[in-house]
The first five atom37 places (N, CA, C, CB, O) and aatype in JSON, in Angstrom:
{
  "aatype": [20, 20, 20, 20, 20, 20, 20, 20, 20, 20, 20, 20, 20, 20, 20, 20, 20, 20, 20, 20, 20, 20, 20, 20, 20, 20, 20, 20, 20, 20, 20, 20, 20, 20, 20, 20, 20, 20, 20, 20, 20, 20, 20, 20, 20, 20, 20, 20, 20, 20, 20, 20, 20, 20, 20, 20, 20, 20, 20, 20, 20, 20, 20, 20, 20, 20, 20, 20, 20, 20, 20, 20, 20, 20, 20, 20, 20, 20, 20, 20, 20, 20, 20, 20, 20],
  "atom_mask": [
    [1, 1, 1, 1, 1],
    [1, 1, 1, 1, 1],
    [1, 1, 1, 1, 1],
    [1, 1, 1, 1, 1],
    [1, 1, 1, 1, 1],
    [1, 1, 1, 1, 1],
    [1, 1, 1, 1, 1],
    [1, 1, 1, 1, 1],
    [1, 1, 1, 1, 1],
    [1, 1, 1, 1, 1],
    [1, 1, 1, 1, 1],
    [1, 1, 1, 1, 1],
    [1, 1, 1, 1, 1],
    [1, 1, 1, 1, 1],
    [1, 1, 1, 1, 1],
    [1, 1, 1, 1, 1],
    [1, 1, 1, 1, 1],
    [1, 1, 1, 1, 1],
    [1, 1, 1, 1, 1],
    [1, 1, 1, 1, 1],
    [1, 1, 1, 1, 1],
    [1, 1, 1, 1, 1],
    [1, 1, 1, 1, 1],
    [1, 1, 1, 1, 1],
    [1, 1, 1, 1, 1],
    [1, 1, 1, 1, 1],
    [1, 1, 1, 1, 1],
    [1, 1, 1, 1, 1],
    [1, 1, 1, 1, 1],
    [1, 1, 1, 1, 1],
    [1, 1, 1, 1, 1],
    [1, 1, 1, 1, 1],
    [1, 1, 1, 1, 1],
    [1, 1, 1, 1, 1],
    [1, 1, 1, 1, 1],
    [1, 1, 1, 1, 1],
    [1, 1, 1, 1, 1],
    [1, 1, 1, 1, 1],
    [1, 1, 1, 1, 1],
    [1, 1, 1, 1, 1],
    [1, 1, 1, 1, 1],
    [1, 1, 1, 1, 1],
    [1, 1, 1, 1, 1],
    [1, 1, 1, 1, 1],
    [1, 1, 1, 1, 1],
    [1, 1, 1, 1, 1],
    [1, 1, 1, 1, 1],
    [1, 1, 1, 1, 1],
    [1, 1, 1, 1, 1],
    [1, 1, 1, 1, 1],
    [1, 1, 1, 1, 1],
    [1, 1, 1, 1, 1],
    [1, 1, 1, 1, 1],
    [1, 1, 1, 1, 1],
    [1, 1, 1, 1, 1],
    [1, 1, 1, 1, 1],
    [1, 1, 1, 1, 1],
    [1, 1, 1, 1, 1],
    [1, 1, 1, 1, 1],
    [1, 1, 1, 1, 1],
    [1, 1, 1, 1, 1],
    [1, 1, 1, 1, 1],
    [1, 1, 1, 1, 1],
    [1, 1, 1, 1, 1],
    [1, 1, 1, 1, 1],
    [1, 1, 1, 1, 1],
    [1, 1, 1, 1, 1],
    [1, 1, 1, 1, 1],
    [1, 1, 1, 1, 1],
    [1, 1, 1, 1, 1],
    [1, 1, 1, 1, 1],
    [1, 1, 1, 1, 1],
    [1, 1, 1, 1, 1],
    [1, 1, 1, 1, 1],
    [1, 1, 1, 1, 1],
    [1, 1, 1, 1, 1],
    [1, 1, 1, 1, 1],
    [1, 1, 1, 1, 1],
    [1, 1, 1, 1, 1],
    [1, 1, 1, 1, 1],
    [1, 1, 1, 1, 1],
    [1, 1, 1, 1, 1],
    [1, 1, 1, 1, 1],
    [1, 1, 1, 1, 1],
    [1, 1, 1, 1, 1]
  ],
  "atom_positions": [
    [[29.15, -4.67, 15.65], [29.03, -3.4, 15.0], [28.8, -2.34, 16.07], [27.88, -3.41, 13.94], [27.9, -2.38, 16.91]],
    [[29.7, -1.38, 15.95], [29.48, -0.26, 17.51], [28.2, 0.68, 16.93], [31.27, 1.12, 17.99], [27.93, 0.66, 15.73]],
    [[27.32, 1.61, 18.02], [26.5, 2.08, 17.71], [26.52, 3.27, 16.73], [26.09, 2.18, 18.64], [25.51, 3.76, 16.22]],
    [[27.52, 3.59, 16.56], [27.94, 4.8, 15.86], [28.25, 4.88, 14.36], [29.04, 5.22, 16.48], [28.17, 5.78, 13.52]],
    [[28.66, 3.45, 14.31], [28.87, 2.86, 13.21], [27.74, 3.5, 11.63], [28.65, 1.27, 13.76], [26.53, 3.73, 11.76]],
    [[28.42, 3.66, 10.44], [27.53, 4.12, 9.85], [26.69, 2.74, 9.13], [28.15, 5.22, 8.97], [27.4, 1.74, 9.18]],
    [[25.55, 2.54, 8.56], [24.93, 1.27, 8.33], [25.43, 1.78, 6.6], [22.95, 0.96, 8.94], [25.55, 2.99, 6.4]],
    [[25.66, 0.95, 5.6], [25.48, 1.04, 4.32], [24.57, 0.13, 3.82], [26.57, 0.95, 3.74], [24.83, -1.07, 3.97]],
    [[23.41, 0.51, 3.15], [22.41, -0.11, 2.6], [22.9, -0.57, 0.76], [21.06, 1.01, 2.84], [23.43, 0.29, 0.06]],
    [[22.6, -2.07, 0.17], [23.28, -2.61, -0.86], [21.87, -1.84, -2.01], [23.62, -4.63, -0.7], [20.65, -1.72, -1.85]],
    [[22.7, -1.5, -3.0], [21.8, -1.36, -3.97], [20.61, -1.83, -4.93], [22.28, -1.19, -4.35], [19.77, -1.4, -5.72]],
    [[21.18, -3.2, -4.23], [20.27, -4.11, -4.56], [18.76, -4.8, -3.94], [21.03, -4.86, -4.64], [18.1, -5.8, -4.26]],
    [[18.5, -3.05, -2.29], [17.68, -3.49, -1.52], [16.66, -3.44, -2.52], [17.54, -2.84, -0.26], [16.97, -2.94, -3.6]],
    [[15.01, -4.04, -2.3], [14.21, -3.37, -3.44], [12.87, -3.98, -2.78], [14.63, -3.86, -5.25], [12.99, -4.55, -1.7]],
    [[11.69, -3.89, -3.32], [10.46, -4.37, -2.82], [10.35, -5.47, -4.01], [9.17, -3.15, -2.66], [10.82, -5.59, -5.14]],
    [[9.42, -6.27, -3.1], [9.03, -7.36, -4.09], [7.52, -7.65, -3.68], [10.05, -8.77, -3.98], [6.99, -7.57, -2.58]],
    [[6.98, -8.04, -4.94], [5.56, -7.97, -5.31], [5.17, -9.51, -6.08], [5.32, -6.54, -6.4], [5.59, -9.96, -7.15]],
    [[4.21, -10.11, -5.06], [3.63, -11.5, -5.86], [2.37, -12.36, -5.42], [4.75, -12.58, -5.83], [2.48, -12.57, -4.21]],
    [[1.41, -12.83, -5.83], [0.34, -12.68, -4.86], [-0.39, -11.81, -4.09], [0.56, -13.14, -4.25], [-0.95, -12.22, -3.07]],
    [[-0.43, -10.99, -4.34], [-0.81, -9.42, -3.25], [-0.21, -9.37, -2.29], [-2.19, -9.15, -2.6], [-0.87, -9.12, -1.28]],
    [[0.93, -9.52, -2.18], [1.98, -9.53, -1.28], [2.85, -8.94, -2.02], [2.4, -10.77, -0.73], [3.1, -9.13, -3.21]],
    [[3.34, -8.12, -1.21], [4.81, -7.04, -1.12], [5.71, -7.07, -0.02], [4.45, -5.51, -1.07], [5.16, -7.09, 1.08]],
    [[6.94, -7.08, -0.03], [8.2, -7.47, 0.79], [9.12, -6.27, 0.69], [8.97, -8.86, 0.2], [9.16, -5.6, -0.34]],
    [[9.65, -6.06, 1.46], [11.0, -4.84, 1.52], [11.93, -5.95, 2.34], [10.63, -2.92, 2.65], [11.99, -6.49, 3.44]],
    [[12.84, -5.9, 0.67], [14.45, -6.64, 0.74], [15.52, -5.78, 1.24], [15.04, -7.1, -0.76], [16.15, -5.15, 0.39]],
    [[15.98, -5.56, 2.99], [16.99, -4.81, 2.85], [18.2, -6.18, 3.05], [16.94, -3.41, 4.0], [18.22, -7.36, 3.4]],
    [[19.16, -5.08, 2.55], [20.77, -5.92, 2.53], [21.6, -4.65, 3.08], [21.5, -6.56, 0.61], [21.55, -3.45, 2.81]],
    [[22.16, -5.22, 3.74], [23.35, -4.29, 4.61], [24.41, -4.52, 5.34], [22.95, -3.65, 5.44], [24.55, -5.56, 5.99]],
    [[25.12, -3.7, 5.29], [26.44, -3.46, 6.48], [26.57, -2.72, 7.41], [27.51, -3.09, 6.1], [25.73, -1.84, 7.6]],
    [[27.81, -2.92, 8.38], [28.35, -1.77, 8.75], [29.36, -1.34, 8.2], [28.57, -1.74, 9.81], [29.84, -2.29, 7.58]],
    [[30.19, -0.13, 8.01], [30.93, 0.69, 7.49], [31.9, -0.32, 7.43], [31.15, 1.97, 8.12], [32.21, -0.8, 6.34]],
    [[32.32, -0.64, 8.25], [33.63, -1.25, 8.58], [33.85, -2.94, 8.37], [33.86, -0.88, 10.08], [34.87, -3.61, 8.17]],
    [[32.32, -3.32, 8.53], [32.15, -4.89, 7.97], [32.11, -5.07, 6.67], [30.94, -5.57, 8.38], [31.76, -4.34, 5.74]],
    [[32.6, -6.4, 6.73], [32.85, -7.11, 5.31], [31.44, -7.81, 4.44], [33.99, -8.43, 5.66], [31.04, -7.7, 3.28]],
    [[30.99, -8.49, 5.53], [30.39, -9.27, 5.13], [28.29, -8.39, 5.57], [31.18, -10.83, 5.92], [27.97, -7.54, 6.4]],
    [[27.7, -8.91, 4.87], [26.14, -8.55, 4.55], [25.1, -9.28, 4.98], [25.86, -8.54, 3.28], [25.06, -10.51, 4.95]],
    [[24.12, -8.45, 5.45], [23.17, -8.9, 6.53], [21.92, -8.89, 6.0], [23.17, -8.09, 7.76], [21.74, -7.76, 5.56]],
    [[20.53, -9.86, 5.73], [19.18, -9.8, 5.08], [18.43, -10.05, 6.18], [18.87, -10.77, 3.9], [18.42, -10.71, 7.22]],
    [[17.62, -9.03, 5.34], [16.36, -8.75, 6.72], [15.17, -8.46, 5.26], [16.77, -6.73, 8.31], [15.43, -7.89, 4.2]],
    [[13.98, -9.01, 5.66], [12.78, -8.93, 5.04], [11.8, -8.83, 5.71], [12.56, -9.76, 4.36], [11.31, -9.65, 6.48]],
    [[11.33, -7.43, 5.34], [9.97, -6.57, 6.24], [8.47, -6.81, 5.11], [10.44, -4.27, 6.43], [8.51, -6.58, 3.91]],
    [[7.17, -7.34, 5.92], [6.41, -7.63, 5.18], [5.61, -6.41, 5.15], [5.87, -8.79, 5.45], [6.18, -5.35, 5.43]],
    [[4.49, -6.41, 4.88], [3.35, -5.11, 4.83], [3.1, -4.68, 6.06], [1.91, -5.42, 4.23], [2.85, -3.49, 6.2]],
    [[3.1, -5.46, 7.08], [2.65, -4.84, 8.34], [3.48, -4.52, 9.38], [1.81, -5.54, 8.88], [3.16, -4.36, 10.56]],
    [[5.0, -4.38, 8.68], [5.82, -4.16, 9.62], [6.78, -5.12, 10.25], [5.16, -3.74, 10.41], [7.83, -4.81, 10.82]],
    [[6.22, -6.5, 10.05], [6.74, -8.09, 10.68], [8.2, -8.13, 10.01], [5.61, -9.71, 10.06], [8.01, -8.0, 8.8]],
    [[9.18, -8.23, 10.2], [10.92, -8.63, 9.96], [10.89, -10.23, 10.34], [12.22, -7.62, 11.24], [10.33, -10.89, 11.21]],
    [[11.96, -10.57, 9.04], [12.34, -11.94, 9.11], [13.89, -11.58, 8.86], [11.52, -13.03, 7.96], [14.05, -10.7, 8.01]],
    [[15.08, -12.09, 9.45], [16.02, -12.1, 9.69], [16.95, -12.9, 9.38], [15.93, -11.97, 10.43], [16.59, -13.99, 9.84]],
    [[17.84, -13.02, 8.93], [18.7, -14.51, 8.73], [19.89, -13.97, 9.8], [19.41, -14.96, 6.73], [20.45, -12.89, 9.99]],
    [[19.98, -15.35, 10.41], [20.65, -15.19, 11.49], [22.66, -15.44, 10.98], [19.83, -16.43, 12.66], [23.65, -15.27, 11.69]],
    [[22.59, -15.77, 9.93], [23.72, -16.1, 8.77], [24.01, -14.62, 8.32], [23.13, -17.2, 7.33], [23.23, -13.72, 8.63]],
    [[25.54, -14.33, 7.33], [25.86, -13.29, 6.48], [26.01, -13.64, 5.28], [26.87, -12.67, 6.8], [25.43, -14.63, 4.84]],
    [[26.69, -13.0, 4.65], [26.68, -13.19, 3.48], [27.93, -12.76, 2.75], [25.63, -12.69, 3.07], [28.29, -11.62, 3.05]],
    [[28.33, -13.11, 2.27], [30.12, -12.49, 1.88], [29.83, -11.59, 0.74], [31.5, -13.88, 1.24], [30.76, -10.88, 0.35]],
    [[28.63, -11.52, 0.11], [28.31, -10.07, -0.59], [26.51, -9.98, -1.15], [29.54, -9.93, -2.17], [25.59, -10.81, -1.18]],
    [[26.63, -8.59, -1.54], [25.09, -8.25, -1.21], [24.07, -9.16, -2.34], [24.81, -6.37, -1.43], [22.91, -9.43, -2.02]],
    [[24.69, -9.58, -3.7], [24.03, -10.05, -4.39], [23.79, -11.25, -4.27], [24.29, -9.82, -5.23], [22.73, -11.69, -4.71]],
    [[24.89, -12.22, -3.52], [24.55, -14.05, -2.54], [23.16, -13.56, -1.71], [26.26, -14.72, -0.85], [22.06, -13.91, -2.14]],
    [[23.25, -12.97, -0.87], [22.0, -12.25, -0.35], [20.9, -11.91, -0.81], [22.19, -11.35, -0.02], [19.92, -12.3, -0.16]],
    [[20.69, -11.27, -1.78], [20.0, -10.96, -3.13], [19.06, -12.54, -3.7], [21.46, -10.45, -4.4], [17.85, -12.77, -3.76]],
    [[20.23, -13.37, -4.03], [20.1, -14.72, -4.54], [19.53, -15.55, -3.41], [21.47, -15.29, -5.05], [18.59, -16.22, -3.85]],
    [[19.7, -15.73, -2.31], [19.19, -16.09, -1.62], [17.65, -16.07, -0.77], [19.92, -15.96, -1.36], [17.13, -17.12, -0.41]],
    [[16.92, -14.45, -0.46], [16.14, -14.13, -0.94], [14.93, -14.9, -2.07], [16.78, -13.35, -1.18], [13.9, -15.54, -1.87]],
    [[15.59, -14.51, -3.16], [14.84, -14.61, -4.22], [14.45, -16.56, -4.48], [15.81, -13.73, -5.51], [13.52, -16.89, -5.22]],
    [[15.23, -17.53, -3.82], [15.57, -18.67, -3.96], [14.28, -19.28, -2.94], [17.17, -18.9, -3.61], [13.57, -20.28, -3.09]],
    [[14.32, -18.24, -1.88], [13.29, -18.51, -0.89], [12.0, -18.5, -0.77], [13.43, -18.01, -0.17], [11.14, -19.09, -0.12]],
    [[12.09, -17.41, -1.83], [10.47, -17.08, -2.63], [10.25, -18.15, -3.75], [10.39, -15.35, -3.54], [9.13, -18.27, -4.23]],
    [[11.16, -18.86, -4.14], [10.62, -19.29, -5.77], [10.55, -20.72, -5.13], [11.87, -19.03, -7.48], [9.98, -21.57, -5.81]],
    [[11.24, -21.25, -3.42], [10.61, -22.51, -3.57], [9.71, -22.83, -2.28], [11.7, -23.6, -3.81], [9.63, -23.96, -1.81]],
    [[8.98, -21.64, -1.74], [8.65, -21.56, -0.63], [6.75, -20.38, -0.94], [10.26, -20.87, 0.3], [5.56, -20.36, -0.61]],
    [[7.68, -19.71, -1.7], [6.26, -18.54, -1.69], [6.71, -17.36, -0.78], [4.61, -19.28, -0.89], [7.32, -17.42, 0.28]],
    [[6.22, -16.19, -1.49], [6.1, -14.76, -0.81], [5.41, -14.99, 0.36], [5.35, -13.62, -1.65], [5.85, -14.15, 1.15]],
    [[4.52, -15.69, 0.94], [3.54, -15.67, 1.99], [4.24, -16.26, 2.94], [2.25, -16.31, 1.73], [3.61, -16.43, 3.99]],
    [[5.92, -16.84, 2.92], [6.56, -17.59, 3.51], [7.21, -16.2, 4.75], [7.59, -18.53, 2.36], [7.58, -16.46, 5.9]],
    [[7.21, -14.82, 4.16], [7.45, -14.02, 5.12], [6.7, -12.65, 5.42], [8.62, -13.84, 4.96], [6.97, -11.45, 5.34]],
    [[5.22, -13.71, 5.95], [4.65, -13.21, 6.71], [4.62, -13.1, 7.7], [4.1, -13.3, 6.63], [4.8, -14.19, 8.24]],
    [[4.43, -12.1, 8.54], [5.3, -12.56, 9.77], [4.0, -12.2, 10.88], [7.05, -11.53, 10.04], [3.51, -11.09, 10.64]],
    [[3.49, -12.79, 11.8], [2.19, -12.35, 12.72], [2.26, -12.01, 13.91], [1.3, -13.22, 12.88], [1.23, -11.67, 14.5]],
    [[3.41, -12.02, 14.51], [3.81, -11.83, 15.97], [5.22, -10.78, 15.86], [4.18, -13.53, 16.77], [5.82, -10.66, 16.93]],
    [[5.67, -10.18, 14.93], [6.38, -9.37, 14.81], [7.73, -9.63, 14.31], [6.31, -8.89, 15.76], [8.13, -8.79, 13.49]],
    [[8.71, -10.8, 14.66], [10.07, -11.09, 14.15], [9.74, -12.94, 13.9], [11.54, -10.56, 15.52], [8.89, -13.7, 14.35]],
    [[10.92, -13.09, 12.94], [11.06, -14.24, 13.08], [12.89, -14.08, 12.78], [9.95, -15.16, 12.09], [13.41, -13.01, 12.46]],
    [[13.66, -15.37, 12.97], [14.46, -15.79, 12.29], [14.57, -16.8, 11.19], [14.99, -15.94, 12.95], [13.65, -17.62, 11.16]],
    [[15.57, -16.93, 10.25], [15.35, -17.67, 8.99], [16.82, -18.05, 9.35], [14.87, -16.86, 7.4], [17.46, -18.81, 8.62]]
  ]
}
């Protein structure tokens, strides 16, 4: 993706809330890419990343949500700043 590139954010980014835990789901592109990128920011700023795409924003979406229901919200906490998934 060149730097100039415009990013498009999926409509389906959103916060999620469970355990006293809150998550910011983004999903995105670049202008010109096809395929969709998940990144999950916890409360303190920590990003978890999937190093994978996604051929559209709601597989992404689903995936996400799949991670929480067999893992737990506390699964992206993050304490040292990044992780990958």
């Amino acid at each position: 993706m060149e730097d100039d590139a415009e990013i498009i954010y999926s409509p389906l980014c959103r916060r999620i809330k469970s355990n006293r835990t809150t998550v910011e789901v983004l999903i995105f592109r670049g202008e010109d890419e096809s395929d969709w990128l998940l990144e999950v920011e916890d409360e303190s700023g920590g990003s978890t990343v999937w190093t994978e795409t996604f051929a559209s924003d709601a597989a992404a979406l689903e995936e996400v949500m799949s991670v929480i229901k067999e893992e737990g919200i506390e699964i992206f906490l993050v304490e040292d700043g990044n992780t990958l998934h």
